[in-house]
mmCIF file of the N, C-alpha and C atoms, coordinates in Angstrom:
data_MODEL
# 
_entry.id   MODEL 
# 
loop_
_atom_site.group_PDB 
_atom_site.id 
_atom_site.type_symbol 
_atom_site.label_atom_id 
_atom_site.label_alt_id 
_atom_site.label_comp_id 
_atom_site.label_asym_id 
_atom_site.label_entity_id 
_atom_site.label_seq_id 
_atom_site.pdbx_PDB_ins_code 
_atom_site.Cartn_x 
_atom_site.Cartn_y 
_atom_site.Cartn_z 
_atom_site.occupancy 
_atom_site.B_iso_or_equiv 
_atom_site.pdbx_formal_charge 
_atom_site.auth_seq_id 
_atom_site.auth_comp_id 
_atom_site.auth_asym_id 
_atom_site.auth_atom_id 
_atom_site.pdbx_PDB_model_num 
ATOM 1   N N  . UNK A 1 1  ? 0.842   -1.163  0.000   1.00 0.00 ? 1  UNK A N  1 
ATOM 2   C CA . UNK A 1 1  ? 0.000   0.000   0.000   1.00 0.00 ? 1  UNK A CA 1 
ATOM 3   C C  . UNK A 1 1  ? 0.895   1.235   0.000   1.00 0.00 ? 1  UNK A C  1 
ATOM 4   N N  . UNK A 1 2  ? 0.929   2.487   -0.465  1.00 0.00 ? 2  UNK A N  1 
ATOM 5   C CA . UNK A 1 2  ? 1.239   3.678   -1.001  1.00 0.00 ? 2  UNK A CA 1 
ATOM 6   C C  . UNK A 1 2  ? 0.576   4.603   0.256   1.00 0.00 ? 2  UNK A C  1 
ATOM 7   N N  . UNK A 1 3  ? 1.919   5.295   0.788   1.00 0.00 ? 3  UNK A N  1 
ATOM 8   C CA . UNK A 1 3  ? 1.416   6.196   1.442   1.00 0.00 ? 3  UNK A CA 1 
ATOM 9   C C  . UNK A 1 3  ? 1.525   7.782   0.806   1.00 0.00 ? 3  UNK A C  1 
ATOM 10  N N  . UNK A 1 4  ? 0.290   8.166   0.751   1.00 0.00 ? 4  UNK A N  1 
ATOM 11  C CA . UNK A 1 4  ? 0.364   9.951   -0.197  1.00 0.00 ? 4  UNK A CA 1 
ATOM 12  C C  . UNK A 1 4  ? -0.538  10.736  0.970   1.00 0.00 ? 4  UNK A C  1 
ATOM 13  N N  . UNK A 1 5  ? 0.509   12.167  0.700   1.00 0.00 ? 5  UNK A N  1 
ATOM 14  C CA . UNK A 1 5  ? -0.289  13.353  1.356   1.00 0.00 ? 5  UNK A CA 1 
ATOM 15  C C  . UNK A 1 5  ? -0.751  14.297  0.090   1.00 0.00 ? 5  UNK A C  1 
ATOM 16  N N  . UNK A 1 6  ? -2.072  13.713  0.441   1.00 0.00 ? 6  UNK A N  1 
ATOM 17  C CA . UNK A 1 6  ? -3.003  15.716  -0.667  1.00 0.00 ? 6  UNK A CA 1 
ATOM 18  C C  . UNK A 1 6  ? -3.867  15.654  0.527   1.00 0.00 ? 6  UNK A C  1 
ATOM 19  N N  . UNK A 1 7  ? -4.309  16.676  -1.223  1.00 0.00 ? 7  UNK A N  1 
ATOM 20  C CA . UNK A 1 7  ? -5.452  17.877  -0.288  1.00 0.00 ? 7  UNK A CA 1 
ATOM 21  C C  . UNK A 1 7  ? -6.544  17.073  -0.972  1.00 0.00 ? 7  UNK A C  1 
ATOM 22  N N  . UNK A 1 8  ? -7.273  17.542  0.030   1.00 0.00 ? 8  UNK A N  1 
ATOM 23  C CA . UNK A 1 8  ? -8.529  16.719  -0.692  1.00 0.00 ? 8  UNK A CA 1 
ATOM 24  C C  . UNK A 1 8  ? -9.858  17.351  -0.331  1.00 0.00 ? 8  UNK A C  1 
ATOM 25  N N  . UNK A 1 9  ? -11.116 18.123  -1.038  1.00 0.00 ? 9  UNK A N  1 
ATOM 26  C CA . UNK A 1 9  ? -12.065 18.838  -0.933  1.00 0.00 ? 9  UNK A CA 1 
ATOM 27  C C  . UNK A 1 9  ? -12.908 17.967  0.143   1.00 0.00 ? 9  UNK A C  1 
ATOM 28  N N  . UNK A 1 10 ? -13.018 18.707  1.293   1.00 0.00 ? 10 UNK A N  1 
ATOM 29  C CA . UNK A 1 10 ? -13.712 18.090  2.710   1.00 0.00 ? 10 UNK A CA 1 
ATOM 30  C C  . UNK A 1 10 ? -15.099 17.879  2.620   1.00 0.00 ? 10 UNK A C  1 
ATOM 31  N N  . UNK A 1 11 ? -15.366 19.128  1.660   1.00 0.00 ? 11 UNK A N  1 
ATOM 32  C CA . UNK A 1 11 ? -17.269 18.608  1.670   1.00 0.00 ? 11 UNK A CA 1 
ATOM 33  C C  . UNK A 1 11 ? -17.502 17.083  0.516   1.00 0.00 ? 11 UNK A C  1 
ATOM 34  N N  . UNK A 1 12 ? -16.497 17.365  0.004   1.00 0.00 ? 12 UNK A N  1 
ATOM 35  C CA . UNK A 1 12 ? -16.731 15.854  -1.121  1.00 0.00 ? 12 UNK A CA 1 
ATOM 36  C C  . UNK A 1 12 ? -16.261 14.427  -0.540  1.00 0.00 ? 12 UNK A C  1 
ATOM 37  N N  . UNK A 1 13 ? -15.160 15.168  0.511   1.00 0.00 ? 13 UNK A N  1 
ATOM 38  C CA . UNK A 1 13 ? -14.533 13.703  1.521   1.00 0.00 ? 13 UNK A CA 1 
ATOM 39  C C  . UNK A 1 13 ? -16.038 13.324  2.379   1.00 0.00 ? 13 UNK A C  1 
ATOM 40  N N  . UNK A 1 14 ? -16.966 14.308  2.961   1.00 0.00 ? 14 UNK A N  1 
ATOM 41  C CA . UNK A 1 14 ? -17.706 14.224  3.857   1.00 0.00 ? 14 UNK A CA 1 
ATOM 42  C C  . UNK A 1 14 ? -19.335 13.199  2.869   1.00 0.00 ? 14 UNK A C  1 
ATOM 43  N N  . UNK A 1 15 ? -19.644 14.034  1.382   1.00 0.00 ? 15 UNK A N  1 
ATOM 44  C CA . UNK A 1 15 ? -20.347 13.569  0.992   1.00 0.00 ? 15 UNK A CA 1 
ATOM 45  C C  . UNK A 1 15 ? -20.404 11.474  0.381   1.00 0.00 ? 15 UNK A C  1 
ATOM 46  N N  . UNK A 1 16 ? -18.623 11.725  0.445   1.00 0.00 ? 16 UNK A N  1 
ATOM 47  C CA . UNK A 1 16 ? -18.616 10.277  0.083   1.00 0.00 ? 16 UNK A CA 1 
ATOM 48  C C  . UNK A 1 16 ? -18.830 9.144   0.968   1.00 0.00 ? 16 UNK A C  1 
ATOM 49  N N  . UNK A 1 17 ? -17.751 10.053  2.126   1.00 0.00 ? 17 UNK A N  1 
ATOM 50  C CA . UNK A 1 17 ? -18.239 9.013   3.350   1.00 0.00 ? 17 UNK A CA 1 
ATOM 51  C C  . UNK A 1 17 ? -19.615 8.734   3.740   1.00 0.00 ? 17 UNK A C  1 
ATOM 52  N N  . UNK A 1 18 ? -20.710 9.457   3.751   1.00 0.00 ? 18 UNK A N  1 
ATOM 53  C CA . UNK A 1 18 ? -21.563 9.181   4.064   1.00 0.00 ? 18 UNK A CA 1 
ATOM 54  C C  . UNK A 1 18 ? -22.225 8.350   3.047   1.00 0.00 ? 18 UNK A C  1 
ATOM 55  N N  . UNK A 1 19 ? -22.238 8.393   1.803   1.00 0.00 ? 19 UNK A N  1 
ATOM 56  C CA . UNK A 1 19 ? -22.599 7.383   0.859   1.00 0.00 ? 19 UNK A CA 1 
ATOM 57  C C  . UNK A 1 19 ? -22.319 5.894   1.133   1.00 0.00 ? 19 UNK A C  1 
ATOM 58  N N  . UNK A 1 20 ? -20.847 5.826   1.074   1.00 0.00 ? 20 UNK A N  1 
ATOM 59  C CA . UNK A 1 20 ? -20.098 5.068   1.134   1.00 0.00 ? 20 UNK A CA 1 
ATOM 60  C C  . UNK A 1 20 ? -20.050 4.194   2.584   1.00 0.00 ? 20 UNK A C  1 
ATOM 61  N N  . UNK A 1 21 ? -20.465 4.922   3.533   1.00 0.00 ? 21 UNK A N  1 
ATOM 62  C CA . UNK A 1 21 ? -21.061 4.248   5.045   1.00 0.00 ? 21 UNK A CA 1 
ATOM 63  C C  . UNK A 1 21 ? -19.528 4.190   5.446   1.00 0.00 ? 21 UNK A C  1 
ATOM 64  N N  . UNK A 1 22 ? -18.492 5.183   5.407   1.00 0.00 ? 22 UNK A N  1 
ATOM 65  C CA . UNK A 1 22 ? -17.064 4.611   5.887   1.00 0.00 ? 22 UNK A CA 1 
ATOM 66  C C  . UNK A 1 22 ? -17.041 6.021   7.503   1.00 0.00 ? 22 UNK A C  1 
ATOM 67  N N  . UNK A 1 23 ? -15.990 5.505   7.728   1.00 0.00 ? 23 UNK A N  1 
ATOM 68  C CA . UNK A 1 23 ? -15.724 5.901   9.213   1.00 0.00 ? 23 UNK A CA 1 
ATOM 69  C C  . UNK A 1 23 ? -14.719 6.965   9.096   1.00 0.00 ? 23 UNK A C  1 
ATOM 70  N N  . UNK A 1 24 ? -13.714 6.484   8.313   1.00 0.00 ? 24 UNK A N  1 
ATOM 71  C CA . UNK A 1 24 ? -12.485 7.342   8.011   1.00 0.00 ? 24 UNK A CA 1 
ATOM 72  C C  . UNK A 1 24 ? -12.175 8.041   7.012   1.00 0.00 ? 24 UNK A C  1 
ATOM 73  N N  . UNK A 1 25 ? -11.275 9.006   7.085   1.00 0.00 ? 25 UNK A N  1 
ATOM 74  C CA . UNK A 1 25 ? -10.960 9.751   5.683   1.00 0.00 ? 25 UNK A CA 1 
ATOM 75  C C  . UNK A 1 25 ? -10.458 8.314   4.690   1.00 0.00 ? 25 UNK A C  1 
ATOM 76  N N  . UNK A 1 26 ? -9.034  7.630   5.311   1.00 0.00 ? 26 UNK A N  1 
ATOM 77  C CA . UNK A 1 26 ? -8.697  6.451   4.708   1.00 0.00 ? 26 UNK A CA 1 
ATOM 78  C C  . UNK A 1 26 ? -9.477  5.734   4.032   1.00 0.00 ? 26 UNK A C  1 
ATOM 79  N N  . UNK A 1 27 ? -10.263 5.339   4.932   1.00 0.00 ? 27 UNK A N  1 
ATOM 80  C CA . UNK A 1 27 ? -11.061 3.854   4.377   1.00 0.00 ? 27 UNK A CA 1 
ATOM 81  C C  . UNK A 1 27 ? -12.268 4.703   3.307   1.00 0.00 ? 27 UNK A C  1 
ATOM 82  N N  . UNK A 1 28 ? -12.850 6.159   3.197   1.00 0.00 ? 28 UNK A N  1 
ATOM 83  C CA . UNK A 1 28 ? -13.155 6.688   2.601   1.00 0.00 ? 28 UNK A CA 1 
ATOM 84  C C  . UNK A 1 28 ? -12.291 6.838   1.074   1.00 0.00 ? 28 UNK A C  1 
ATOM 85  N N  . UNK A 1 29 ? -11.387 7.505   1.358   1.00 0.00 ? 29 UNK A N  1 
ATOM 86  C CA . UNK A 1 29 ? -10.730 7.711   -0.309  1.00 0.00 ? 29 UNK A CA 1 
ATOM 87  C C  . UNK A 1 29 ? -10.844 5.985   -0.885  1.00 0.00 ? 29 UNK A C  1 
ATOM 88  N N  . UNK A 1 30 ? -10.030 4.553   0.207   1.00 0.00 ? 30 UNK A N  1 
ATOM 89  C CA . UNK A 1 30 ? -9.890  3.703   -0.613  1.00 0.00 ? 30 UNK A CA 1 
ATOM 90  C C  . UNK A 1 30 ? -10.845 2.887   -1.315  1.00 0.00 ? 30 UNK A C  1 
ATOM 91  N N  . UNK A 1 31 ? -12.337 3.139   -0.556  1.00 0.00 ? 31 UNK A N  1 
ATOM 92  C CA . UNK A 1 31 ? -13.375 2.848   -0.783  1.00 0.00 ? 31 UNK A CA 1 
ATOM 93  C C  . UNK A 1 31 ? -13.858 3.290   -2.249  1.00 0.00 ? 31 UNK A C  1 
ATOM 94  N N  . UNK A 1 32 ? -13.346 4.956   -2.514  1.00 0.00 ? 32 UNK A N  1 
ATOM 95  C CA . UNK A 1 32 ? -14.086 5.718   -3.063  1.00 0.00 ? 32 UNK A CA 1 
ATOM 96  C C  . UNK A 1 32 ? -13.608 5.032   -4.585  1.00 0.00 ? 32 UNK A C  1 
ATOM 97  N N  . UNK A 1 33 ? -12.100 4.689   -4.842  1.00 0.00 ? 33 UNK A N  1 
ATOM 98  C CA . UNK A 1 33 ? -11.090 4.304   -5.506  1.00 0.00 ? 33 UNK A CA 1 
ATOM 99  C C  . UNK A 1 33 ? -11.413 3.066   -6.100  1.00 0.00 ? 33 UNK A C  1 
ATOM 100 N N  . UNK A 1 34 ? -12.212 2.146   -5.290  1.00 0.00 ? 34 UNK A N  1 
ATOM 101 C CA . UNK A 1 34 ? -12.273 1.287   -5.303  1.00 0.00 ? 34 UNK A CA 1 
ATOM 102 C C  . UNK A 1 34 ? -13.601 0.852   -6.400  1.00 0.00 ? 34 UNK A C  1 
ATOM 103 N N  . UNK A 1 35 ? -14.436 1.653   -5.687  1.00 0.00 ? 35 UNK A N  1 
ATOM 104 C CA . UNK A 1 35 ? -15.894 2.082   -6.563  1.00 0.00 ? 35 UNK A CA 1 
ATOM 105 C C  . UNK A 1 35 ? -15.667 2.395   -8.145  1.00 0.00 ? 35 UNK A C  1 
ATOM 106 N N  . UNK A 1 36 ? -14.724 3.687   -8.019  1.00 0.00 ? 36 UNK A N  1 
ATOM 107 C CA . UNK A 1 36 ? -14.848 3.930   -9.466  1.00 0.00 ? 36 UNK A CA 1 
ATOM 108 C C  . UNK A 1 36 ? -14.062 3.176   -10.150 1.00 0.00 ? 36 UNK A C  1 
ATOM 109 N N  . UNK A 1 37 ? -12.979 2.365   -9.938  1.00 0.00 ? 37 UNK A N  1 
ATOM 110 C CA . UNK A 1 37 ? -12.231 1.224   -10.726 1.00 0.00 ? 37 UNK A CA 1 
ATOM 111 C C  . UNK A 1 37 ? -13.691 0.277   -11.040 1.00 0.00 ? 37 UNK A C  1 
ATOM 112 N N  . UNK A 1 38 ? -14.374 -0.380  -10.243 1.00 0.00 ? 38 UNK A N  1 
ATOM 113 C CA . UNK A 1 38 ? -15.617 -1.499  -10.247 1.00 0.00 ? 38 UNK A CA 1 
ATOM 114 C C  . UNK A 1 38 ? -16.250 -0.811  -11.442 1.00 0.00 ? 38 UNK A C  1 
ATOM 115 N N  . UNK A 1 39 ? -17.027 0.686   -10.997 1.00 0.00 ? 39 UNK A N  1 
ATOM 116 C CA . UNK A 1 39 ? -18.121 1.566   -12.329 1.00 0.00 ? 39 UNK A CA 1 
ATOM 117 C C  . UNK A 1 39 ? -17.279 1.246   -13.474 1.00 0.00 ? 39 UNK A C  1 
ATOM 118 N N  . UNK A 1 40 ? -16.273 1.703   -13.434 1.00 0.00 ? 40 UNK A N  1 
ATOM 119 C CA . UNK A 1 40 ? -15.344 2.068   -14.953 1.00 0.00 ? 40 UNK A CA 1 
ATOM 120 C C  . UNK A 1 40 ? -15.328 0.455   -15.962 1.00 0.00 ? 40 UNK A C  1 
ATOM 121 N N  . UNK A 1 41 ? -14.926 -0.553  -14.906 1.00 0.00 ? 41 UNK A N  1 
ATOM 122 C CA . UNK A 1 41 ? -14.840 -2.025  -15.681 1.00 0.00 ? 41 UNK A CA 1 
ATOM 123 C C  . UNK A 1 41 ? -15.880 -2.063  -15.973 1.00 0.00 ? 41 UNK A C  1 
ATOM 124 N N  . UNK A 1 42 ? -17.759 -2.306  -15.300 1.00 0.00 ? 42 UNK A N  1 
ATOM 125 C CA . UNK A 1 42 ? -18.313 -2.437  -15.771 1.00 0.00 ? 42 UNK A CA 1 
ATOM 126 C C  . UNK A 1 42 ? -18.779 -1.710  -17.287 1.00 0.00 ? 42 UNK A C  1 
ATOM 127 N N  . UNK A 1 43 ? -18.518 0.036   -16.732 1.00 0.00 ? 43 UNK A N  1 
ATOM 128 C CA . UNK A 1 43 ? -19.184 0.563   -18.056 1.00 0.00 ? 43 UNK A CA 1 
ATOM 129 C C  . UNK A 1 43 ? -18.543 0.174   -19.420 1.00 0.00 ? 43 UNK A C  1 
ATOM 130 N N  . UNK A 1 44 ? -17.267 -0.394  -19.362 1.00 0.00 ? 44 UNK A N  1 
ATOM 131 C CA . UNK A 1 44 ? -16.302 -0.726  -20.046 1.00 0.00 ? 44 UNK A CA 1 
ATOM 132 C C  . UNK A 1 44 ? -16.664 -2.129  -21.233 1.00 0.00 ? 44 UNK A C  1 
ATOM 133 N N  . UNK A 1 45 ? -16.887 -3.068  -19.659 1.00 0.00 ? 45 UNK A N  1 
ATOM 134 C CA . UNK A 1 45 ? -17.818 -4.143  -20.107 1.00 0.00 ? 45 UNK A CA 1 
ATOM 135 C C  . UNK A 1 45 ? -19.097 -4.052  -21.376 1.00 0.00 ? 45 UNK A C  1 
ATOM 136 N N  . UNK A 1 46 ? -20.096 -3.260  -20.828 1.00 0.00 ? 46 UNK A N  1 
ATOM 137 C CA . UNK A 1 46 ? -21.201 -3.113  -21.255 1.00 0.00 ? 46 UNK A CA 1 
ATOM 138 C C  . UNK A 1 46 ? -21.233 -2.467  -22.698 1.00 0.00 ? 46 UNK A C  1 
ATOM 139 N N  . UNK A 1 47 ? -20.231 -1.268  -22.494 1.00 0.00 ? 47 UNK A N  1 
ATOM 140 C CA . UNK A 1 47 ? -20.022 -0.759  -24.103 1.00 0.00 ? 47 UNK A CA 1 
ATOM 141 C C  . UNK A 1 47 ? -19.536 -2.167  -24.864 1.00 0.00 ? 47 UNK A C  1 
ATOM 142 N N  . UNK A 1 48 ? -18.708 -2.617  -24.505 1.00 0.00 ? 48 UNK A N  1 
ATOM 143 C CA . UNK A 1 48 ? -18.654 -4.066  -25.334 1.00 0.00 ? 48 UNK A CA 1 
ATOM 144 C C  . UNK A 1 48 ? -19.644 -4.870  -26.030 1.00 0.00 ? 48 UNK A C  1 
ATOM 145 N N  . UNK A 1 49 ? -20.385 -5.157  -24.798 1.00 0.00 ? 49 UNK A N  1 
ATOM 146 C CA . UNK A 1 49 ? -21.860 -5.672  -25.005 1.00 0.00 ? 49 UNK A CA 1 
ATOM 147 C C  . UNK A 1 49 ? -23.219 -5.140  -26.605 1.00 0.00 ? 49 UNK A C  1 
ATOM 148 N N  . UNK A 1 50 ? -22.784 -3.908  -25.558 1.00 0.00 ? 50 UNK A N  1 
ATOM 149 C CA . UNK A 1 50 ? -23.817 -3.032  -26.672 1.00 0.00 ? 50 UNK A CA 1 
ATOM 150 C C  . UNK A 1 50 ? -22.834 -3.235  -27.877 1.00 0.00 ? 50 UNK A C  1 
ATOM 151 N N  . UNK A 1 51 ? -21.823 -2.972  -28.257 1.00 0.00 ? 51 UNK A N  1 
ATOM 152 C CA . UNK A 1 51 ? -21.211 -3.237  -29.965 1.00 0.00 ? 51 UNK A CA 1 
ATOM 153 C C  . UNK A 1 51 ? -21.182 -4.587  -30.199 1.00 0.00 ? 51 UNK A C  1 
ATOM 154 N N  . UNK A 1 52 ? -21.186 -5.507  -29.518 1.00 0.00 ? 52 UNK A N  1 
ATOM 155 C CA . UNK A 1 52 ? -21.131 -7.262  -29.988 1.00 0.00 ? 52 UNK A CA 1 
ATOM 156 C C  . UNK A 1 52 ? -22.444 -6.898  -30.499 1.00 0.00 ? 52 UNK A C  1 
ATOM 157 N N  . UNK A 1 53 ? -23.871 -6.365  -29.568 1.00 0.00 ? 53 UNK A N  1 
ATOM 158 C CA . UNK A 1 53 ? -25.357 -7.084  -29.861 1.00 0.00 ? 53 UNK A CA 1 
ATOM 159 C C  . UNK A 1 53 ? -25.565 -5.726  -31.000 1.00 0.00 ? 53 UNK A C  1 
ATOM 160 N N  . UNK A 1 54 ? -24.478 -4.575  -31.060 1.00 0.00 ? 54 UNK A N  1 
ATOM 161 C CA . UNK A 1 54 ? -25.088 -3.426  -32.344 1.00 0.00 ? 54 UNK A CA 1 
ATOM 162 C C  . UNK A 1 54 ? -24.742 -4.302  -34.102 1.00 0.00 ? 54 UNK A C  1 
ATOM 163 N N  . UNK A 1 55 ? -24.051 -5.611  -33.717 1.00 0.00 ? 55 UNK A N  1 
ATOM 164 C CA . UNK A 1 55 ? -22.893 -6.161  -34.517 1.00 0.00 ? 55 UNK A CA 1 
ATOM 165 C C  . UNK A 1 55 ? -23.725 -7.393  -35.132 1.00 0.00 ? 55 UNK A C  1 
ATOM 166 N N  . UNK A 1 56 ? -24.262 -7.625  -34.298 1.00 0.00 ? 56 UNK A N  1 
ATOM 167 C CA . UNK A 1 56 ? -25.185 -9.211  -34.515 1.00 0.00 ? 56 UNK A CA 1 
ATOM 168 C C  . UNK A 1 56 ? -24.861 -10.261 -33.535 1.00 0.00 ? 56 UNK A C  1 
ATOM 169 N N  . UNK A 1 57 ? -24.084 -10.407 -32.657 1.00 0.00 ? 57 UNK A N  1 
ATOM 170 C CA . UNK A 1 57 ? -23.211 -11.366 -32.586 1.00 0.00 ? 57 UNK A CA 1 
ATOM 171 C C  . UNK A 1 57 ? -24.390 -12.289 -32.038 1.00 0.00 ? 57 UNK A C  1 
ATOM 172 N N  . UNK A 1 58 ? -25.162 -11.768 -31.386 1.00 0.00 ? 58 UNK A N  1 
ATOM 173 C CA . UNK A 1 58 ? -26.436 -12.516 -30.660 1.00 0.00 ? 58 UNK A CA 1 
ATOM 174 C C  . UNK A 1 58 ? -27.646 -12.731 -31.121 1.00 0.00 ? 58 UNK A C  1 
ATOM 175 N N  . UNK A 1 59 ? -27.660 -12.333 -32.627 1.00 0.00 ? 59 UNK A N  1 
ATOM 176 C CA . UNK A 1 59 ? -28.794 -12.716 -33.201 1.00 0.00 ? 59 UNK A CA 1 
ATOM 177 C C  . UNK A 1 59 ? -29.173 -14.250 -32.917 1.00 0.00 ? 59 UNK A C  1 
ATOM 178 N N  . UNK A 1 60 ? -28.244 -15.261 -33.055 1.00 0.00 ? 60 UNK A N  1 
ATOM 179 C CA . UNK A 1 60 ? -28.339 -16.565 -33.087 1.00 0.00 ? 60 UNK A CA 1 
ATOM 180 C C  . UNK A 1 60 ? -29.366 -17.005 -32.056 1.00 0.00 ? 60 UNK A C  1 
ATOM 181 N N  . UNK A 1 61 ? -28.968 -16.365 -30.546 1.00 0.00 ? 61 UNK A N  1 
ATOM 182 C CA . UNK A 1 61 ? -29.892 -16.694 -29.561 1.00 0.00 ? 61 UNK A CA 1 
ATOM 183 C C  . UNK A 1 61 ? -31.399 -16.470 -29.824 1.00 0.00 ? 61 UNK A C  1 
ATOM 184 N N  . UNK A 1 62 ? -31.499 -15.639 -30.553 1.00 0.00 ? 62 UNK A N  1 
ATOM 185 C CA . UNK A 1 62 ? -33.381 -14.722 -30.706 1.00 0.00 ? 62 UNK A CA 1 
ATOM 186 C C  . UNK A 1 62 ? -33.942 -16.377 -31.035 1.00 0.00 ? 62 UNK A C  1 
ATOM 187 N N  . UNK A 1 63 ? -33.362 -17.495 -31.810 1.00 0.00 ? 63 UNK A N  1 
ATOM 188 C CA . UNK A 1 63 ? -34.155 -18.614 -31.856 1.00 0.00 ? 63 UNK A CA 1 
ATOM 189 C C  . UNK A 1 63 ? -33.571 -19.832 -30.929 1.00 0.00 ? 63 UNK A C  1 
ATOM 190 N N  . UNK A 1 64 ? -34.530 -19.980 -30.090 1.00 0.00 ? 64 UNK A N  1 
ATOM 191 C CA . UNK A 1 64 ? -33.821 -20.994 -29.062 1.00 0.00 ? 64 UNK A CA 1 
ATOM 192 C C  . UNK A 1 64 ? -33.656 -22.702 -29.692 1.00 0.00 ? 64 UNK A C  1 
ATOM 193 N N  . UNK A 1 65 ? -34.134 -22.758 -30.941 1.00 0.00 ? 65 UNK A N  1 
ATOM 194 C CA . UNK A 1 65 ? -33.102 -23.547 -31.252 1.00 0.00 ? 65 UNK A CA 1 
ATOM 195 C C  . UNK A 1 65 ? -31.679 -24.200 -31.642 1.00 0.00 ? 65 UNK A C  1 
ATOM 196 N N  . UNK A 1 66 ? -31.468 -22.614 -31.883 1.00 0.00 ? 66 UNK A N  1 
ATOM 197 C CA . UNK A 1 66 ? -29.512 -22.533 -31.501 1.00 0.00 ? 66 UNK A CA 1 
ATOM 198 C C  . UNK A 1 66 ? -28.778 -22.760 -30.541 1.00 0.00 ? 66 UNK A C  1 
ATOM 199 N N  . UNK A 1 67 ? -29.693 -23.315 -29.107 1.00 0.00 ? 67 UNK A N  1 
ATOM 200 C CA . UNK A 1 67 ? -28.877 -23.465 -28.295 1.00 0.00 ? 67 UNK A CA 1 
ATOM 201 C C  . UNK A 1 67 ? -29.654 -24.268 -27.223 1.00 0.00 ? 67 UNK A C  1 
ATOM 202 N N  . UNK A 1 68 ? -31.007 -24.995 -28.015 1.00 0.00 ? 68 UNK A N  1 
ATOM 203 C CA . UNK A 1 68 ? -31.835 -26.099 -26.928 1.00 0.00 ? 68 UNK A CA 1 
ATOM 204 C C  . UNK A 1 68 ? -31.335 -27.126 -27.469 1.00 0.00 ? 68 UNK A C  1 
ATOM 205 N N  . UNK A 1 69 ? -30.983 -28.323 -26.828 1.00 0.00 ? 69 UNK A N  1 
ATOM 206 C CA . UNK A 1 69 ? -30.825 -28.865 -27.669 1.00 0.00 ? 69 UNK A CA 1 
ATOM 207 C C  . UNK A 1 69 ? -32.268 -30.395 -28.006 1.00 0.00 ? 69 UNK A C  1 
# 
């Protein structure tokens, strides 16, 4: 783990913690860090998604005999 000193805007430290249900500034930022790495993969994910199914790739499924057997 990385120890860093900033500054960090208190009403946004205060609004996260309380979101976030944390106790500490710490466990606040790593929480916060933690969140937007999780959002970012998913949205990341999903744009994927949406261009495979803008693409066709899933047409096959629309008839479930492509995959009952």
């Amino acid at each position: 783990m990385s120890e860093l000193l900033l500054e960090v805007d208190d009403e946004a430290l205060a609004e996260a913690a309380k979101l976030l249900g944390t106790k500490t500034k710490k466990d606040t930022v790593n929480m916060a860090l933690v969140e937007v790495a999780k959002r970012r993969g998913r949205a990341i994910a999903l744009a994927k998604l949406r261009e495979w199914g803008a693409r066709g790739d899933f047409d096959l499924l629309l008839d479930k005999r492509n995959y009952r057997g």
